[in-house]
N, C-alpha and C positions, 0 to 999 in steps of 0.2 A: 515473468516475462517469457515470450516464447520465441525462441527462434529458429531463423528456417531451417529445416531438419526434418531431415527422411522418419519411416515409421519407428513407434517405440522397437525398442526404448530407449532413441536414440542416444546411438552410441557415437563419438568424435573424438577426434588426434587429441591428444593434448593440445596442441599447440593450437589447433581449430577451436579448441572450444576455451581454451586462457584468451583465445585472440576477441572470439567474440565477447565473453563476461567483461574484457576492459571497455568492449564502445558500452556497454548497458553501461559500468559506471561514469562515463566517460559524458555520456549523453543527462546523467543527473546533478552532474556540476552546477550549471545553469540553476537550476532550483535549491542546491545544495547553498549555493553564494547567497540567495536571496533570504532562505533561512535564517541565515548568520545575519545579515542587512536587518532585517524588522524583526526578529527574536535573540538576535545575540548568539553566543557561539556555545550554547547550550546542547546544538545541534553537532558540534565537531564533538566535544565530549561525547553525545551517545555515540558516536561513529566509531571513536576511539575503544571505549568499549566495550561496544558488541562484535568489533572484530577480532579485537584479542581473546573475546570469553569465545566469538566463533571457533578460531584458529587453534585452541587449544581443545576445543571439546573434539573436534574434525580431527585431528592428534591422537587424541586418546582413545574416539572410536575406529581411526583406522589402525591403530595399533592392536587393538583388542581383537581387530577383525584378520589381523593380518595381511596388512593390505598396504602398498609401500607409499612413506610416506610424502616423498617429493612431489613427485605428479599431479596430486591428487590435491595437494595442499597448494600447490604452484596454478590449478586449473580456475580460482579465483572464484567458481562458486559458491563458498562458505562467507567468502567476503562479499560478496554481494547480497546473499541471503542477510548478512550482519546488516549492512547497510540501509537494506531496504524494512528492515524492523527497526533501526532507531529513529529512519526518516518517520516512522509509523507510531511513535513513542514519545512523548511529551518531553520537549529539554527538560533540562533541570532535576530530570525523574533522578528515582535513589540509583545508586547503580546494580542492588540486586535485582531490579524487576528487568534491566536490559539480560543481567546474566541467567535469570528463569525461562526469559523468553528465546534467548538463544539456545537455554540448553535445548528446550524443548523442540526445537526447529530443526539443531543438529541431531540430535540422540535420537528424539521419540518422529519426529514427521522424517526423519532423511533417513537415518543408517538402520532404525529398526525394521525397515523396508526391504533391504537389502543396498542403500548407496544411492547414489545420484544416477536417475536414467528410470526408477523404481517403486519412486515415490507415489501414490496417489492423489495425495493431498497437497498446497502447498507450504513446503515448510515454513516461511515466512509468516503468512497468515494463521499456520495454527501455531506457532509460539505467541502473534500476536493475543489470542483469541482466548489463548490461555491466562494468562496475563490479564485483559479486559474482564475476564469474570470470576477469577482469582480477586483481583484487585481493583475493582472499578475506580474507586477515588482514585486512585495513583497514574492512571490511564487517562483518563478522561478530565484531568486539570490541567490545563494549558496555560502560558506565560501569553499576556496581550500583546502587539507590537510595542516595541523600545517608543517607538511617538507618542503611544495611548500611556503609558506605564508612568515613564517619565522617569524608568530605571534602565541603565545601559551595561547590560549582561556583560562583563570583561571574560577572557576563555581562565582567568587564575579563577572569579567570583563561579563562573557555569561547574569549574571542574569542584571548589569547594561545596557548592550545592550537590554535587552529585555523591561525595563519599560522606558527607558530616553533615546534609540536610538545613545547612546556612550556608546564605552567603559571604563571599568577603568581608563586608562591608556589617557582618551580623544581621541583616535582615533574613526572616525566613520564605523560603517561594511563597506559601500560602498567602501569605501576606499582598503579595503582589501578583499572585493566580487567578484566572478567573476560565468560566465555560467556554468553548470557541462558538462560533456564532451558530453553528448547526444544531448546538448543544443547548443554547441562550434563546434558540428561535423555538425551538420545539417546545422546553419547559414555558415559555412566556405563551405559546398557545394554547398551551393545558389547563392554562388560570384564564382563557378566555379574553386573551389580545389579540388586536388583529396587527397583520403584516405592518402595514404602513403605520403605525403609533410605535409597534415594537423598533423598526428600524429606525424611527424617527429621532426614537430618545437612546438610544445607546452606539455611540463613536468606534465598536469593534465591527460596523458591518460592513465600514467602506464606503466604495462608487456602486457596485454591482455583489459581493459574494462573500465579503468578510474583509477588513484594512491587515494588508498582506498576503492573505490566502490566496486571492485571486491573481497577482501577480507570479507568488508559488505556482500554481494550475497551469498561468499560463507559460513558465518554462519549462515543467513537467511535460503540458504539450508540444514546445518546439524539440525539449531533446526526444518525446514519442516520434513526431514526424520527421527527426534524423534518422533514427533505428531504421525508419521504413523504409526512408532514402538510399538509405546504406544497404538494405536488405537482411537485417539484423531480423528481424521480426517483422507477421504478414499485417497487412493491414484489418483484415475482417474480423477483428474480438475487437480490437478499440474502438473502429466506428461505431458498429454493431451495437458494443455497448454504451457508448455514448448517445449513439442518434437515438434508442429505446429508451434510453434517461431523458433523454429531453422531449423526446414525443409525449410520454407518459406525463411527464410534468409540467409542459405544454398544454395538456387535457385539461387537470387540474385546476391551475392556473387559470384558466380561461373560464373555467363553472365559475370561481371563486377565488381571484386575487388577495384577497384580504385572511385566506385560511390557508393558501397552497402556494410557497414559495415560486418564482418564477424559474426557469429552464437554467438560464445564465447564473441562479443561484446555485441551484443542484450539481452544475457541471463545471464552477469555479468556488467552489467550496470543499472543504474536509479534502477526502484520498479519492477521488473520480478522478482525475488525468493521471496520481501514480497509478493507481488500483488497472485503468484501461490499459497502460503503454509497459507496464514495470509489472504487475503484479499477476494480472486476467491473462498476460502472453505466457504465461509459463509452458514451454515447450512438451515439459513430458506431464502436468496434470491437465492440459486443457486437451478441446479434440483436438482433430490431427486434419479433419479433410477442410474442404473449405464453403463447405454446406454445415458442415457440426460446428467450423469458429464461427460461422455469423450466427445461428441458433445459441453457442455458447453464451455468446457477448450479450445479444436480446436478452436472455432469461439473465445473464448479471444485470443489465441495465436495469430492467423490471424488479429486483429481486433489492437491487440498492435501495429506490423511490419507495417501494411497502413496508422496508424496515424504519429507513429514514423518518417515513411518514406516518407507520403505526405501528411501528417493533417497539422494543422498552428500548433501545439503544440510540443514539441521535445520528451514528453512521452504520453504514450498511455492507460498506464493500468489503470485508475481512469475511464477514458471512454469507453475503454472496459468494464469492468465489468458490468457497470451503463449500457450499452447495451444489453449486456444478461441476466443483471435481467430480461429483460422485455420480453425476449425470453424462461424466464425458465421454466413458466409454458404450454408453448406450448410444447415444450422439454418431460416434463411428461409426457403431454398428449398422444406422438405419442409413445411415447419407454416404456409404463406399460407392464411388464411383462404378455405374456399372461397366464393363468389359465390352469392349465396341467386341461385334459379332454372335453374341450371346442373349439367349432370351430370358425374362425374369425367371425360367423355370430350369433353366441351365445347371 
C-alpha cells in the first residue's frame, strides 16, 4: 500500500506511521468479515498465524540487527505485511506455508535490505511468490463458498485443518477444495470451452466475477476509496491500474466474448481491488511522483490481463507488482517534476 509520504525513503514518527498502518488494517475489515461470511473462518486462522510467525521473525531480526525492539515492533508494519499475505493465502492452508512466506517477507524482502523504508521489492508479494512456486498445489487450492460446499468452516475445525491437515469433523480440505474461478476459467479454456457453457455449468462463478469474490472486491474497494478519503494513500496506482485492467480486457472481450472474460470479471475477481488499494500503493517500492504512479499502475494493470490471460499462472498481481518495483525508480527518474524557472538543459 502506499501512503502519502514525502521522498524515500520515507522516513516517519512512530506514532505517524503506527497511526497510519492501523486505518490500512482498519479499512480491510469490510472484506476481512465477508471472508469469514462465504469461506469460514479459515481466514482468521491464517491471520493468526502469519502474525505471530511475523512478530517473532521482526524480533529476532531486530535483535540480530540491533535495533530496539519496542517502536519498531509497535509501528504495526510486520502486522500488516502478516495480514495482507494470509488474505493472499488459501484458508485452511498447512500453517507452514504461512510461516515460509512470512519468513521470507520479514528476513529475505525487508530486513536483508536494510529495514522498512529500504526495501525494493514488496515484502508481501515476494513471500507470496515464493510460496506459489515453491508450492503450487498448496497456493492455488481454495475452499468454495460455505453455500456451494455445503460444509460450514467452524474457527476450532479451520484452526484443526491448519496444524493436523483434517478437519474437526475428520474430513480432509481436499476433499472439499476446488480451483477459484479465475483458475477453473482459464484451465476449461485450454480444453477449448467457451465463456458462456463454462459459466453456465459451474455455481462457483456467481452474478458477475466468482460466488463471494465479487462481494470480497467489492469491500476491498470501499475500504480502498476510504484510504483515499482519508488521505492515507494517493489515488493514481489504483485507478491507473484498474481503469488499464479493464480497457485492456474491454478490447478483448469485445473481439471475442466467448474466449476473453469480461472487465467486471477481471476487476471483481482473485486480488485486483487488494492488489490496487493494499498491495500496488506501497509507499517505499512503488514511484513517488504522480506522473511515475499513474505509468506504475497502467503497466500493473496490463501486466495482470497477460499473465491472467497467457502466463502459466491464472493470477497476475503478486507478479505484476514484483515487476514494477524494479521499474519504479526508473519511473522517477524520467517524470521529476521540472523546476519552475529552469530550462531542460539547466
Amino acid at each position: 500500500m502506499q501512503l502519502n509520504t514525502p521522498s524515500s525513503p520515507h522516513i516517519h514518527s512512530g506514532d505517524q506511521l503506527s497511526q497510519l498502518m492501523q486505518r490500512v488494517l482498519w479499512a480491510l475489515l469490510p472484506a476481512i468479515t465477508l471472508y469469514v461470511v462465504f469461506f469460514g473462518w479459515g481466514i482468521i486462522v491464517n491471520i493468526l498465524i502469519a502474525v505471530l510467525a511475523a512478530l517473532t521473525f521482526e524480533a529476532i531480526a531486530l535483535r540480530l540487527r540491533k535495533r530496539p525492539l519496542g517502536s519498531n515492533l509497535g509501528d504495526f508494519s510486520a502486522v500488516l505485511t502478516a495480514v495482507l499475505l494470509a488474505l493472499a493465502l488459501p484458508p485452511l492452508a498447512p500453517w507452514w506455508l504461512l510461516v515460509v512466506a512470512v519468513f521470507f517477507a520479514i528476513v529475505f524482502a525487508k530486513h536483508l535490505y536494510g529495514g522498512l523504508g529500504f526495501n525494493p521489492f514488496n515484502p508481501a508479494m515476494i513471500g507470496y511468490v515464493v510460496v506459489l512456486i515453491s508450492f503450487p498445489r498448496e497456493v492455488t487450492t481454495w475452499l468454495p463458498p460455505e453455500a456451494i460446499s455445503g460444509e460450514s468452516i467452524s474457527f476450532v475445525g479451520a484452526l484443526s485443518a491448519t496444524l493436523t491437515g483434517t478437519l474437526a469433523n475428520g474430513i480432509n480440505p481436499d476433499a472439499i477444495s476446488m480451483a477459484t474461478p479465475l483458475d477453473h476459467l482459464k484451465t476449461q479454456l485450454t480444453q477449448n470451452h467457451v465463456i458462456s457453457e463454462i459459466i453456465h455449468d459451474n455455481t462457483i462463478f456467481g452474478q458477475l466475477a466468482g460466488s463471494g469474490w465479487e462481494w470480497i472486491n467489492l469491500a476491498f474497494l470501499v475500504g480502498g476509496c476510504w484510504l483515499i478519503y482519508k488521505k492515507v494513500i494517493h489515488w493514481h496506482i489504483p485507478v491507473a491500474m484498474l481503469a488499464s485492467l479493464a480497457l485492456i480486457a474491454g478490447v478483448f472481450w469485445l473481439i471475442d466474448s466467448e474466449r476473453y472474460a469480461s472487465p467486471l470479471f477481471h476487476l471483481l475477481s482473485g486480488g485486483a481491488m487488494l492488489g490496487a488499494f493494499f498491495i500496488a500503493t506501497d509507499p517505499v517500492t512503488a514511484s513517488t511522483t504522480n506522473r511515475g504512479r499513474i505509468l506504475f499502475g497502467i503497466g500493473i494493470g496490463i501486466l495482470v490481463y497477460i499473465i491472467r490471460s497467457w502466463g502459466g499462472y491464472p493470477e497476475g498481481v503478486a507478479f505484476a507488482v514484483l515487476l514494477m518495483n524494479m521499474l519504479a525508480p526508473t519511473l522517477d527518474y524520467y517524470t521529476q517534476p521540472r523546476v519552475f524557472g529552469r530550462g531542460r538543459n539547466s
